[in-house]
Structure formats: C-alpha cells, structure tokens
DOKOL-357889 format. One record per residue (C-alpha): y, z, x. Coordinates in pm, 1 decimal. Example, Ala and Ser with C-alpha at 12.3 -4.5 7.8 and 13.67 -1.06 7.14 Angstrom:
<nodes>
yy->-450.0 zz->780.0 xx->1230.0 .
yy->-106.0 zz->714.0 xx->1367.0 .
</nodes>
This chain:
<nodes>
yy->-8641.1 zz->346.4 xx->-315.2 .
yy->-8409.7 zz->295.1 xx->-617.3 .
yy->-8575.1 zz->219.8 xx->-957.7 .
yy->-8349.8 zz->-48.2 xx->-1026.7 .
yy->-8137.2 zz->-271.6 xx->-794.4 .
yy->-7833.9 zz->-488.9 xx->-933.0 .
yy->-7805.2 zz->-802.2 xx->-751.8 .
yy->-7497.1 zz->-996.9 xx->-702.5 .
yy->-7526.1 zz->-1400.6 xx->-658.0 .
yy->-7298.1 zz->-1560.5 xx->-450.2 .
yy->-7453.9 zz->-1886.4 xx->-501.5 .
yy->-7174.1 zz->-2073.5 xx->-656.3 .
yy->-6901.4 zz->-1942.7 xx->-422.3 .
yy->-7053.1 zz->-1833.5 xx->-105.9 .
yy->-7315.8 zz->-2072.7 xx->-109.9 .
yy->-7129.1 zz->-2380.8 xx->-187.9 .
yy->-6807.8 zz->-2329.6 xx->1.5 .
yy->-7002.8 zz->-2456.6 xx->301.4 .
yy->-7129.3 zz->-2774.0 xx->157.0 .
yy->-7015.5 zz->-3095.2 xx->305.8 .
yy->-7027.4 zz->-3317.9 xx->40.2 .
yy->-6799.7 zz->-3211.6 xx->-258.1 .
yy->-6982.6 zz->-3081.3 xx->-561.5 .
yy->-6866.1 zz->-3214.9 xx->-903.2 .
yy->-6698.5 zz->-2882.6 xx->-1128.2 .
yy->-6943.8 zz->-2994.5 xx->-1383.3 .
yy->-7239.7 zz->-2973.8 xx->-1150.5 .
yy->-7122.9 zz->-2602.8 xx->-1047.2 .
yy->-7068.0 zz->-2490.3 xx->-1397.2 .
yy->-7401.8 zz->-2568.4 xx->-1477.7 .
yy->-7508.6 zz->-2411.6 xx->-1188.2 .
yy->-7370.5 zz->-2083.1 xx->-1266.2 .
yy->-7491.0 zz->-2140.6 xx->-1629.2 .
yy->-7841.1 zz->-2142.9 xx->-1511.0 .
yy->-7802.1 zz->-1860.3 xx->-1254.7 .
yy->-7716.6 zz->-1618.3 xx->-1560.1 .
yy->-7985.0 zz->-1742.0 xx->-1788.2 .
yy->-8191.2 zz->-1668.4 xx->-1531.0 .
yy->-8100.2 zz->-1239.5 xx->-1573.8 .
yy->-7887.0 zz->-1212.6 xx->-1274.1 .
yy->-7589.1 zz->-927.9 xx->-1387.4 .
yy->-7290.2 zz->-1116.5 xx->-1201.2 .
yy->-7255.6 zz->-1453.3 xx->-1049.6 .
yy->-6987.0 zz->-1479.1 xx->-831.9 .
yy->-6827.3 zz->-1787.7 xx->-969.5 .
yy->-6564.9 zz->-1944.5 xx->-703.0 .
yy->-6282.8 zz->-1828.9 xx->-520.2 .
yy->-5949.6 zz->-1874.5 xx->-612.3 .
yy->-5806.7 zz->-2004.5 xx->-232.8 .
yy->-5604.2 zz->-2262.7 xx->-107.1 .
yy->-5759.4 zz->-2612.8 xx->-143.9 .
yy->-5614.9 zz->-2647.5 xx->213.5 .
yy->-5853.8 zz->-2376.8 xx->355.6 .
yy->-6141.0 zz->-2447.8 xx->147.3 .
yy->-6142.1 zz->-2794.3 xx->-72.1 .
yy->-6486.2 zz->-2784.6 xx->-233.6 .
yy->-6335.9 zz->-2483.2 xx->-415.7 .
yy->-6039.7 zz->-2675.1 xx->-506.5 .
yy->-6155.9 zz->-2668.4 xx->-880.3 .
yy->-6153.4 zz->-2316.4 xx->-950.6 .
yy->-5951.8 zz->-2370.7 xx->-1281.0 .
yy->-6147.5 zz->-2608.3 xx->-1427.0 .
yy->-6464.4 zz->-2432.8 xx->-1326.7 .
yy->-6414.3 zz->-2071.6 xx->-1469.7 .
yy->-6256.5 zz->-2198.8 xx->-1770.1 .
yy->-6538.4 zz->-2388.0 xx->-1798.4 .
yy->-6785.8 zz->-2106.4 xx->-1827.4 .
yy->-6968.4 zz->-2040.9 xx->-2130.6 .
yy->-6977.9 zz->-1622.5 xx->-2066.7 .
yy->-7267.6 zz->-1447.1 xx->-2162.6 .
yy->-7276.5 zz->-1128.2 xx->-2243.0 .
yy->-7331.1 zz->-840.8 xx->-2047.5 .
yy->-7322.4 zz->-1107.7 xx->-1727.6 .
yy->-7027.8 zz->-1019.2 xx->-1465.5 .
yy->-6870.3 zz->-1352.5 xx->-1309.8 .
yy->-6665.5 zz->-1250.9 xx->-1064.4 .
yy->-6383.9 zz->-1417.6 xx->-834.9 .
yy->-6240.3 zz->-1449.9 xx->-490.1 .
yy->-5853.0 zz->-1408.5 xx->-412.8 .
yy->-5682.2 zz->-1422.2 xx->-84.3 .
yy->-5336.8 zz->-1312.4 xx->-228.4 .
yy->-5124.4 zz->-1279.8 xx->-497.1 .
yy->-5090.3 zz->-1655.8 xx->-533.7 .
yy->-5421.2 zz->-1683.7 xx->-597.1 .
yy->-5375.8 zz->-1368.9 xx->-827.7 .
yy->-5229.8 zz->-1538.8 xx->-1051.4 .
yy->-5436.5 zz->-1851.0 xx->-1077.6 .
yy->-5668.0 zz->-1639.1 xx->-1111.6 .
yy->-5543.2 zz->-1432.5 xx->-1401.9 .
yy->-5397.3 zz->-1725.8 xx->-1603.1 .
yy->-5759.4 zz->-1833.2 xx->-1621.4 .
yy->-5894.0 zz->-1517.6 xx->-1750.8 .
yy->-6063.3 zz->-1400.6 xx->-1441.3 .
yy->-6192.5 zz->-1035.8 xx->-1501.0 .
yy->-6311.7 zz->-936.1 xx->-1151.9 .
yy->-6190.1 zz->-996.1 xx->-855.7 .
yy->-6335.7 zz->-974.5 xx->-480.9 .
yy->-6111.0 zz->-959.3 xx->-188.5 .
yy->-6187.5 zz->-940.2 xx->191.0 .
yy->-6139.6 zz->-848.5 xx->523.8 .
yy->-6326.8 zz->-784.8 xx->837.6 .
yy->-6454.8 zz->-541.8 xx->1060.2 .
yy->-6330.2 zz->-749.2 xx->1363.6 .
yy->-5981.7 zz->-849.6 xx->1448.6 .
yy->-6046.9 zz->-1145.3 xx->1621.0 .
yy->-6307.8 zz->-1282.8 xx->1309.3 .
yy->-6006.7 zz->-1205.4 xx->1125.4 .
yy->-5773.6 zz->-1359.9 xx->1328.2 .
yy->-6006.4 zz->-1698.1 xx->1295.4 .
yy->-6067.5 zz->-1642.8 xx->860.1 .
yy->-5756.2 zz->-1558.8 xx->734.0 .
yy->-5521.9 zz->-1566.8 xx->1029.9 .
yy->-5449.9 zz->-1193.7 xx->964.0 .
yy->-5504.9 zz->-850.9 xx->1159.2 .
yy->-5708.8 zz->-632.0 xx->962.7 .
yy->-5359.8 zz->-386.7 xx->883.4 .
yy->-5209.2 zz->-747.4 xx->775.8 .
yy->-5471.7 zz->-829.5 xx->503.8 .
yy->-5522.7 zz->-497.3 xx->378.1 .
yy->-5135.3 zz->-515.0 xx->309.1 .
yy->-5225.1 zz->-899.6 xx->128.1 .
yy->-5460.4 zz->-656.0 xx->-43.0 .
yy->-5270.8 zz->-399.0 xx->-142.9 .
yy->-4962.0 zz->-671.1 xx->-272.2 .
yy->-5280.5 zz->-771.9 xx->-564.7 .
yy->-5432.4 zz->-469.2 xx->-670.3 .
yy->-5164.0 zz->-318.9 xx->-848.1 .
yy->-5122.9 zz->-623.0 xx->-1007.4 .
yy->-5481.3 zz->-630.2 xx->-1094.3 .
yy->-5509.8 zz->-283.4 xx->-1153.4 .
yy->-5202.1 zz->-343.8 xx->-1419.5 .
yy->-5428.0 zz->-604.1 xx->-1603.9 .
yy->-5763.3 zz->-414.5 xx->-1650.5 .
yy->-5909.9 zz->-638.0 xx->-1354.9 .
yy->-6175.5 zz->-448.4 xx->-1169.3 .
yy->-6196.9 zz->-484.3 xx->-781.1 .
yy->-6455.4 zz->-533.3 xx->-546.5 .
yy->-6451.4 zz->-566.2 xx->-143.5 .
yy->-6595.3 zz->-736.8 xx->108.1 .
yy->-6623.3 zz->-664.6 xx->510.3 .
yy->-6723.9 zz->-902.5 xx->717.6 .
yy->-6899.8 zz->-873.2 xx->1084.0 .
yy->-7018.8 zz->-494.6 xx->1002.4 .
yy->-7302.2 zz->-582.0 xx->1250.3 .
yy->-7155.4 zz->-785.6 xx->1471.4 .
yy->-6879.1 zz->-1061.1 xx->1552.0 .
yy->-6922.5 zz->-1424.9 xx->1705.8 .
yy->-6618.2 zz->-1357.5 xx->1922.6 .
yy->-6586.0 zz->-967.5 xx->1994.6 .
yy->-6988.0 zz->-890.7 xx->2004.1 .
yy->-7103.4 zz->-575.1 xx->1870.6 .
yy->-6898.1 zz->-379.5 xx->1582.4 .
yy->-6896.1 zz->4.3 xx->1602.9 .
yy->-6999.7 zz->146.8 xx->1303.5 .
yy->-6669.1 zz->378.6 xx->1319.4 .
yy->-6474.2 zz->57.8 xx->1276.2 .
yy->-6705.4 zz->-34.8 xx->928.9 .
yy->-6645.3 zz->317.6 xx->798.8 .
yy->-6242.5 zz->274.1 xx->825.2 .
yy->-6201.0 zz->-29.1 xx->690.8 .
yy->-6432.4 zz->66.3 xx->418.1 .
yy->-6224.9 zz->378.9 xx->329.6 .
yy->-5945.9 zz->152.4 xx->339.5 .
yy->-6051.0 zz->-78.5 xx->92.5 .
yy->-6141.4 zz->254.2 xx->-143.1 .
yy->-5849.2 zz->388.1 xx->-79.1 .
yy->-5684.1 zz->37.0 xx->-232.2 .
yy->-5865.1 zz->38.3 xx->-546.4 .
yy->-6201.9 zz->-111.7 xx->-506.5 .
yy->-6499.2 zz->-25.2 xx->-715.5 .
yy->-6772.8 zz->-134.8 xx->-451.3 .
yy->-6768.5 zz->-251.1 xx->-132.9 .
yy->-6970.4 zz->-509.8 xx->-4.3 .
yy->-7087.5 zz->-468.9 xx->387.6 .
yy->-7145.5 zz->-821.7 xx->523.3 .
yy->-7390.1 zz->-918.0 xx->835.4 .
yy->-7183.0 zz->-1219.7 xx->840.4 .
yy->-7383.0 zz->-1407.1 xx->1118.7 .
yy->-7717.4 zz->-1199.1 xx->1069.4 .
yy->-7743.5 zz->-1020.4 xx->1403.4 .
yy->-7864.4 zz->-693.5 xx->1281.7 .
yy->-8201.8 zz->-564.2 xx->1290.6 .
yy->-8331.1 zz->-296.6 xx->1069.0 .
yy->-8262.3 zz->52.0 xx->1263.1 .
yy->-7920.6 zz->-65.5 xx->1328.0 .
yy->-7876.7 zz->-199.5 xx->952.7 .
yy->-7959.0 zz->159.1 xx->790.1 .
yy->-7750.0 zz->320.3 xx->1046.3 .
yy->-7441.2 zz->132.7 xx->935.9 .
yy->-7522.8 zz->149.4 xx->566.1 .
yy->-7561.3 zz->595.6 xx->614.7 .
yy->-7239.7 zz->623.6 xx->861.0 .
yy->-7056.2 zz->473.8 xx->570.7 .
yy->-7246.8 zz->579.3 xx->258.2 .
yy->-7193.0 zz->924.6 xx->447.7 .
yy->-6765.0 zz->918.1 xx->441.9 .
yy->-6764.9 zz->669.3 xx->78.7 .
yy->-7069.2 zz->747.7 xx->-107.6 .
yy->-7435.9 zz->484.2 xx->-128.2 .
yy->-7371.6 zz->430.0 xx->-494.7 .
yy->-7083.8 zz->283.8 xx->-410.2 .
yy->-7166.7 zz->36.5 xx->-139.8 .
yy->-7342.4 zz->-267.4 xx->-144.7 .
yy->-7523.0 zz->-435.4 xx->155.5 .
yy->-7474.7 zz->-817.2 xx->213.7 .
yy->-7743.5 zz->-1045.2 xx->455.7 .
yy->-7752.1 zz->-1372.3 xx->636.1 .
yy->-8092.7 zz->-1448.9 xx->762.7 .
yy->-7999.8 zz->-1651.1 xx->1067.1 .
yy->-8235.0 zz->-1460.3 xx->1305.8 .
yy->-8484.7 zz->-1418.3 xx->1012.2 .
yy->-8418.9 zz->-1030.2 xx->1006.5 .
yy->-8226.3 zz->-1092.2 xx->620.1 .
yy->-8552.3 zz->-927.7 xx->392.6 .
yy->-8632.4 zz->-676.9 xx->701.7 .
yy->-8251.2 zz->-572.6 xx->697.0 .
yy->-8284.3 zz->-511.7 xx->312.7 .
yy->-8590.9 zz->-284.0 xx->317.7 .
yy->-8420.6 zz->-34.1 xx->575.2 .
yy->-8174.3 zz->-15.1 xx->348.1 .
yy->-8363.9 zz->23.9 xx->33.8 .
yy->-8500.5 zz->311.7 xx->149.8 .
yy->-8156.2 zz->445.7 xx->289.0 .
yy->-8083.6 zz->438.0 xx->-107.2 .
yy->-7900.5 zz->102.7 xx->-166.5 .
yy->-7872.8 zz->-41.1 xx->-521.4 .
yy->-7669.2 zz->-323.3 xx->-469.7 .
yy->-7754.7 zz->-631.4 xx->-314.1 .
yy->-7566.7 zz->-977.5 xx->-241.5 .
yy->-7770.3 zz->-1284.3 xx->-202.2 .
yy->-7734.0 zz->-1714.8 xx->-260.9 .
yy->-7977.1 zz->-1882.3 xx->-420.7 .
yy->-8213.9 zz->-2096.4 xx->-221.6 .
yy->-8065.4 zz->-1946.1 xx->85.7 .
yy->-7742.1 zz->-2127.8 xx->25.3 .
yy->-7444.7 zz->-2089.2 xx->265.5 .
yy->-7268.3 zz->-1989.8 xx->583.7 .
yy->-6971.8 zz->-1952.6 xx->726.6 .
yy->-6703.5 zz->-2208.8 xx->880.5 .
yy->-6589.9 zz->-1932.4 xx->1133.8 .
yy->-6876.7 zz->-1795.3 xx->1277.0 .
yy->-7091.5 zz->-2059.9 xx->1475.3 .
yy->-7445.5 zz->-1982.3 xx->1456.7 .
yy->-7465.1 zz->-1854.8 xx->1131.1 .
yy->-7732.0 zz->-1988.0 xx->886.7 .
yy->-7714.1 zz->-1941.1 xx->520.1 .
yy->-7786.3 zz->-1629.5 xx->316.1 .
yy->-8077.8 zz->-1431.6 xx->210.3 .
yy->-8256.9 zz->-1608.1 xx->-45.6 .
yy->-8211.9 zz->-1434.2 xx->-398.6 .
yy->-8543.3 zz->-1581.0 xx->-516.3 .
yy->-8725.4 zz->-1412.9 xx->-208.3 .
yy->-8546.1 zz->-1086.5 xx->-254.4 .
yy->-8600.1 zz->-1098.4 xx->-630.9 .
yy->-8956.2 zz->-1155.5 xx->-519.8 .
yy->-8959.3 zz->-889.3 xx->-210.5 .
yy->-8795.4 zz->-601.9 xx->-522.2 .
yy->-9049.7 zz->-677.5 xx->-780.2 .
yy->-9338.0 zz->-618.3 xx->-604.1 .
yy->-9206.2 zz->-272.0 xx->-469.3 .
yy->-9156.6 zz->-168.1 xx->-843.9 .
yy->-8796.7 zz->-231.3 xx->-830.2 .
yy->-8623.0 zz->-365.1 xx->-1145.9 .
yy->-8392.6 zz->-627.7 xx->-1146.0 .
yy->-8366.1 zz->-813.6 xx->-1500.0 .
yy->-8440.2 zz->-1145.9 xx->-1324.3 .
yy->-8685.4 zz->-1417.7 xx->-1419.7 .
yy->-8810.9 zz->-1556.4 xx->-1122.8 .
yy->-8966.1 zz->-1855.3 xx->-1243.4 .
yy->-8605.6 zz->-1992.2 xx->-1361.6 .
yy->-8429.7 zz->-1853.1 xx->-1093.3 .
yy->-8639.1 zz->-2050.5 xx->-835.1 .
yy->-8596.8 zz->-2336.7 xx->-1079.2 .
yy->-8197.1 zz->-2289.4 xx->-1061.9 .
yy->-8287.6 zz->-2296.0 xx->-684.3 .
yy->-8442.1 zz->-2629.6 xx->-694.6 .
yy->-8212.9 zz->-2752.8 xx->-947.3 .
yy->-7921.4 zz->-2717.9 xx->-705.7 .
yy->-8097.8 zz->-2829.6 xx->-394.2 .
yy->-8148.3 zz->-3157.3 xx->-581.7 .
yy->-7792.9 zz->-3221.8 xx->-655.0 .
yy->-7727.3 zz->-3121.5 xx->-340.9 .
yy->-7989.6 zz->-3394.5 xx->-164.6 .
yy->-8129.2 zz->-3075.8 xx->90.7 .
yy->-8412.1 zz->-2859.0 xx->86.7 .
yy->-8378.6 zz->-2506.5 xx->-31.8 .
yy->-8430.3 zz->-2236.8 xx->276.8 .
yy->-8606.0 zz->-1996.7 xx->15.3 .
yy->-8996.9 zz->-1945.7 xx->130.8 .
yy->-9053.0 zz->-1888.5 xx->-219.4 .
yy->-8872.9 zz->-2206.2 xx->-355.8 .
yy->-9084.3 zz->-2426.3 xx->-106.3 .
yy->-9412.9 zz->-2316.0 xx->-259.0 .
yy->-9562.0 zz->-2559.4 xx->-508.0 .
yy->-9537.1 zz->-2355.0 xx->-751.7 .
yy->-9364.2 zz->-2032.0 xx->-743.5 .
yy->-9675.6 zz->-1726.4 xx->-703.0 .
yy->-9775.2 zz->-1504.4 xx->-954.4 .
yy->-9606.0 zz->-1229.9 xx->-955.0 .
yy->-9877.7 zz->-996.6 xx->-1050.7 .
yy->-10057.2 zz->-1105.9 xx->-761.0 .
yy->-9758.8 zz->-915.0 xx->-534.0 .
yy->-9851.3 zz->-537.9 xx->-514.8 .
</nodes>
C-alpha cells in the first residue's frame, strides 16, 4: 500500500456535466471553493468544450475566473482542441486534461473521432500548452470495457497510454467508464500498463455502477497506485455510455484510505458536508454511503 494517496476530484466537471437541470456558475464556484477547503490537492474545475456538446459547462469563463485559488490546490481543466485551448489559456488555466478512449466505437459516439484522429486533436494542443508552462494530464476511457464493443484488451489500454506519454502528458488517468470491472481484472490492467509507462505515473479512475468502485480501488492499492479520481457524493456519469451510474464517492474513498493508514490531507467531516451541500442545490440525494449516515462516523472508530 502507498503511504500517501493524492486524490483528484472531478466533482465540479465530471460530476456536474451530467446534471439535468443547469447549475448557476455561482453555485459551482462555491462548490469548488468548498471542495479545496476541504484538503483535496486538485479539483478538476470544468471543461473548456463546446456549449453545443455539453451546455451545463457553458460557463467555463466565468467559472475559473471566478476561483479564489488556494495555494498549493491544483484546479485543473478539460479541452477538446485547440479552440478550447485558447479559452482556456486566456482565462489563466494552468492544467489541462485531455481524452480519448480505449474503444473506437465509444470514441466514435464522445467525440466523433477514431482514436489516431483525437490523439492528432491532441497533439495540435500540447505544443501549444507545452509553449505556455501548462502541464498535461490524460484520460482513457472504457479501459475495462465498452457499452458498444464489450470487453477492452488490456494491449489496447497500454497503447493508447504510451500514446498519450509519448504526447506530453504528466499522468494518465485509466477510466472504468461504465464500471464493469471487477478487482482481478482491475489490477491486471493497472500492472500491464504500469509495466510499459511506469505506476507512479498512472492514475486509476472508477464508476461504481455494479458496486465493484471501492473493491476496484483496493486491488489497485495494493498493485501500488497513488493516484485516485473520484466525484463527490458519487456525482456523475456519462451521456454515451447507457448504464453507467455515477462515480466512486470521494467521501467513501477518503473514508476506505484513512482507515488503511493511507494519507490524504482531506477533512472528511467538510468534505461530506461539501457533499451534502451540493446535493441540496442540486434537489437529489447524494449516492455516498457515508454522506447518507446521520452523521458522518468517527473516524477513529475505522481500523
């Protein structure tokens, strides 16, 4: 097990972009404002994308430049392409996120690109990043499986991994995007890959649909991972892949990491609040176990 793990909320972005009813840019800067009070080391804030593709994200602008930063806290952004490049960098982004797939049809049905074509939208905004100090960070998609194409070698996750490397990204991201995978099959993604790019370089990224999220995370704890994605209150999903529930809950992995020993930096009692907080705005019940409790448990009670 690592001694520390670095957790990366995609609340804001990931979470949200699903949401039916559109969320106020003063609501979501809040939102984020709470997340990093709460000791979480980057918040991934919104994504920089067409407001045709995604309009509850429409407000990207307003939203980052909104952001009081604090320091030490990472508050990174999506981009699709070079348009949204440059949004992003006339608002003073400083980390970017860009994505692909480890599926061509899922692909096909996100971004309406083969995987060559959007590593080539890739590569058209990293030098451009690159050029400006911006740091990048990747994320594949379906490394566990696809709603359309079924089960995803784990040959196909190490290329486009290498790929994404080999384009300038710091860390790469591997998403169960509709949370088919099941422990065994989890750690033997995470070592095929973390044995051609290196574990300290990867992070692992969970939906819980079929409840396996917190299993899935455990197997690959102890294959070494150090880097973990999750949403708040178990926000999100995605528009393309039918099935697919929201996230892992960051409140129960905060939980899950704390009582194995594992350092985070996160207060758990006001990052289930910021949990609840949202939930409220959002007129739904959080999906967290741990935000559902009364009160949030002890954690000295845990281990």
């Amino acid at each position: 097990m690592p001694a520390s793990v670095r957790i990366v909320e995609v609340g804001p972005r990931d979470g949200l972009q699903n949401e039916p009813a559109v969320v106020p840019a003063a609501v979501k800067i809040e939102f984020i404002q709470r997340l990093a009070a709460a000791g979480l080391p980057a918040v991934e804030a919104t994504s920089f994308v067409s407001p045709r593709w995604i309009p509850q994200l429409a407000d990207a602008d307003e939203v980052y430049r909104g952001l009081e930063r604090r320091p030490g806290v990472a508050y990174p952004v999506l981009v699709p392409n070079l348009q949204g490049l440059e949004r992003a960098l006339a608002a003073g982004v400083k980390e970017i996120a860009v994505f692909t797939a480890a599926s061509e049809t899922f692909n096909q049905k996100n971004i309406n690109a083969s995987i060559a074509e959007s590593l080539e939208r890739i590569r058209a905004l990293a030098g451009p990043a690159q050029d400006r100090g911006v740091r990048i960070r990747g994320y594949i998609s379906c490394v566990l499986g696809c709603p359309y194409e079924g089960r995803v070698t784990d040959a196909k996750v190490v290329e486009v991994a290498q790929a994404l490397f080999a384009l300038g990204c710091y860390e790469v991201s591997l998403g169960d995007t509709i949370g088919v995978g099941t422990p065994v099959a989890a750690r033997r993604m995470l070592w095929a890959v973390a044995g051609e790019c290196g574990m300290e370089r990867l992070a692992v990224h969970f939906h819980d649909t079929r409840g396996q999220a917190l299993a899935n995370i455990f197997a690959c704890l102890e294959a070494g991972v150090s880097t973990i994605d999750a949403s708040v209150a178990g926000l999100g999903g995605c528009p393309y892949a039918q099935g697919a529930s929201g996230n892992v809950a960051t409140e129960d992995l905060a939980y899950l990491l704390h009582g194995l020993g594992i350092e985070t930096g996160v207060e758990l009692d006001k990052l289930v609040a910021a949990g609840r907080w949202i939930c409220a705005q959002l007129d739904r019940a959080p999906r967290s176990r741990l935000a559902q409790l009364p009160e949030y448990l002890d954690e000295s009670s845990n281990g």
